[in-house]
C-alpha positions in Angstrom: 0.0 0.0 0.0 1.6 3.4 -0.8 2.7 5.2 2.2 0.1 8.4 2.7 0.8 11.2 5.8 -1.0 13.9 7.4 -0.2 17.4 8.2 -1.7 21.1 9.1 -0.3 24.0 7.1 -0.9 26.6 9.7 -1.8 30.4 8.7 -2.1 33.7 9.7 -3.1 36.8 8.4 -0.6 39.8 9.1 -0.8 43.7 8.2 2.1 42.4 5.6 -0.4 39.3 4.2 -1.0 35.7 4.4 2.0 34.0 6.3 2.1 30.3 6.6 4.4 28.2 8.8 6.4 26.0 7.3 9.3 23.2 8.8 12.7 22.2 7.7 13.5 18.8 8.2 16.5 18.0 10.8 19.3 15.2 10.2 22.5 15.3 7.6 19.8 14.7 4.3 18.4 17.9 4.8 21.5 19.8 6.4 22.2 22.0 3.2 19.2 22.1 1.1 16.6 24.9 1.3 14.3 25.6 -1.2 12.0 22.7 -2.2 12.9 21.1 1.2 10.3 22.1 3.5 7.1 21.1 4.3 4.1 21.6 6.4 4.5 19.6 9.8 2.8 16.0 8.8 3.7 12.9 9.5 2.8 8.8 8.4 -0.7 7.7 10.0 -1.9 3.8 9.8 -4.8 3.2 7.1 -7.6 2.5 10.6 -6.2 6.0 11.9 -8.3 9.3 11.5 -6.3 11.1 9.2 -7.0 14.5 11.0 -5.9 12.8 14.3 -3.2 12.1 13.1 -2.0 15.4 11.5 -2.8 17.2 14.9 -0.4 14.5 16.8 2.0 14.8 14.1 2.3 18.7 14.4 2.6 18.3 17.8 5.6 15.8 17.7 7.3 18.1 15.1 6.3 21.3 17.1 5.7 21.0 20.7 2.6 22.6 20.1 -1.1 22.2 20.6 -2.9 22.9 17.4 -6.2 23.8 17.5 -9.7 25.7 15.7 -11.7 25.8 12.3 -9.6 22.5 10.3 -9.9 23.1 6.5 -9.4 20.3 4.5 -7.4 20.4 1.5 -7.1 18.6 -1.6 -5.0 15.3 -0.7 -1.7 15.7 -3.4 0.8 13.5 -4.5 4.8 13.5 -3.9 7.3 13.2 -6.6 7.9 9.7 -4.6 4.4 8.6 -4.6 3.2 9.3 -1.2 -0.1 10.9 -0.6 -0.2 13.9 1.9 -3.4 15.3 3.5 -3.6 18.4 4.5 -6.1 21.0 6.8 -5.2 24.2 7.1 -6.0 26.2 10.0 -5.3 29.8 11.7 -3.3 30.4 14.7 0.3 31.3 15.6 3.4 29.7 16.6 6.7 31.7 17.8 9.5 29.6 15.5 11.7 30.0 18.1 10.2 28.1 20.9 9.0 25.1 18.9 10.4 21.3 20.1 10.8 18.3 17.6 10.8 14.7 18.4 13.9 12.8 17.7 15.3 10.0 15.2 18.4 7.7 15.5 20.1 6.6 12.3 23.5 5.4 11.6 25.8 8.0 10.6 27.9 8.3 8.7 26.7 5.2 6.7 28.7 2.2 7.8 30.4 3.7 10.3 28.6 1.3 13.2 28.1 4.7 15.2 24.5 6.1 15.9 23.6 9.4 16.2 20.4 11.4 17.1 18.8 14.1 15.0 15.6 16.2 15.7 13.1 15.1 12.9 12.6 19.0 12.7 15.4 21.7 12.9 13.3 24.6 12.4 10.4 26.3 11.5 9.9 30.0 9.8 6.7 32.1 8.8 7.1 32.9 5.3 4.6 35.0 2.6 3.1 33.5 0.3 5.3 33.9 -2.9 8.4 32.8 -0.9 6.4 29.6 0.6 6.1 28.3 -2.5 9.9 28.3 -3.1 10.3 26.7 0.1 8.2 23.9 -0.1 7.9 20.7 -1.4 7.0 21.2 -5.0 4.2 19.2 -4.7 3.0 20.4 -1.5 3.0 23.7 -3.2 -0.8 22.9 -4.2 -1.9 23.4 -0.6 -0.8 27.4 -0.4 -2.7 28.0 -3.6 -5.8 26.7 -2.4 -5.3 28.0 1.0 -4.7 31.3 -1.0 -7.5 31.1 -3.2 -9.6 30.8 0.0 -8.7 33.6 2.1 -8.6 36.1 -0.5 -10.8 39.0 -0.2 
C-alpha cells in the first residue's frame, strides 16, 4: 500500500499578508538544502487512523505545540515519490523560536557502526506566500494556492 501522511499548514493573516508556517526537516539529508525542502508539519498515520488525528499529533511531535480551531481540508496531493499527503489548514500562531521536535536515531555516517540522534525538525519559519512556494515541497505547493485562493478577499 503506498505510504500516505497527514499534516496542518498553519496560517495567519498579518498587516504584511498571508503568512504560513512551514518546517525544515532536521538530520544530515536535509543539512544544506533549502528551497523545495520544506514542508508543512505531517507525518505517516496507519490506514484505521483518523487522518486529521493524526496530523494534529504529528504537528505536535514536530512542534511542541497544541494545534487547535476551524480544520480546512485540502485537496490530498501527490509526492514526486508517490506518497499521498493530507492536509487541513488552519489559523493560529506559533513563535518559531520556541517550537520542540521529536527525535530519530540513524546510523551516521553510513557504515560507520556509530548512531547518532537528530531532531526530525530543525526549524520552523513564517514565510509570505510567494516565498512559501519556493520553500516547499514542490508538490505540496498545491496546498498554499488553495489556501490562498480561499482567504482572498
Amino acid at each position: 500500500m503506498p505510504k500516505q501522511s497527514a499534516g496542518i499548514l498553519l496560517y495567519r493573516k498579518t498587516s504584511q499578508g498571508l503568512q504560513v508556517f512551514l518546517v525544515h526537516p532536521g538530520g544530515p539529508f536535509f543539512k544544506n538544502k533549502d528551497d523545495g525542502s520544506w514542508s508543512v508539519p505531517k507525518g505517516e498515520y496507519l490506514p484505521d487512523e483518523d487522518p486529521l488525528a493524526a496530523a494534529k499529533r504529528e504537528f505536535r511531535e514536530e512542534t511542541g505545540h497544541e494545534v487547535s480551531g476551524n480544520f480546512i481540508a485540502l485537496s490530498p496531493i501527490k509526492q514526486k515519490g508517490g506518497k499521498t499527503v493530507q492536509a487541513w489548514a488552519v489559523e493560529g500562531d506559533i513563535d518559531p523560536e520556541k517550537i520542540k521536535s521529536n527525535t530519530f536515531e540513524i546510523e551516521w555516517p553510513p557504515r560507520s557502526g556509530r548512531k547518532q540522534t537528530f531532531d526530525e525538525i530543525d526549524h520552523g519559519e513564517w514565510f509570505d506566500i510567494s516565498t512559501a512556494k519556493i520553500k516547499i515541497n514542490p508538490a505540496q505547493a498545491a496546498f498554499i494556492d488553495e489556501l490562498a485562493a480561499m482567504t482572498a478577499i
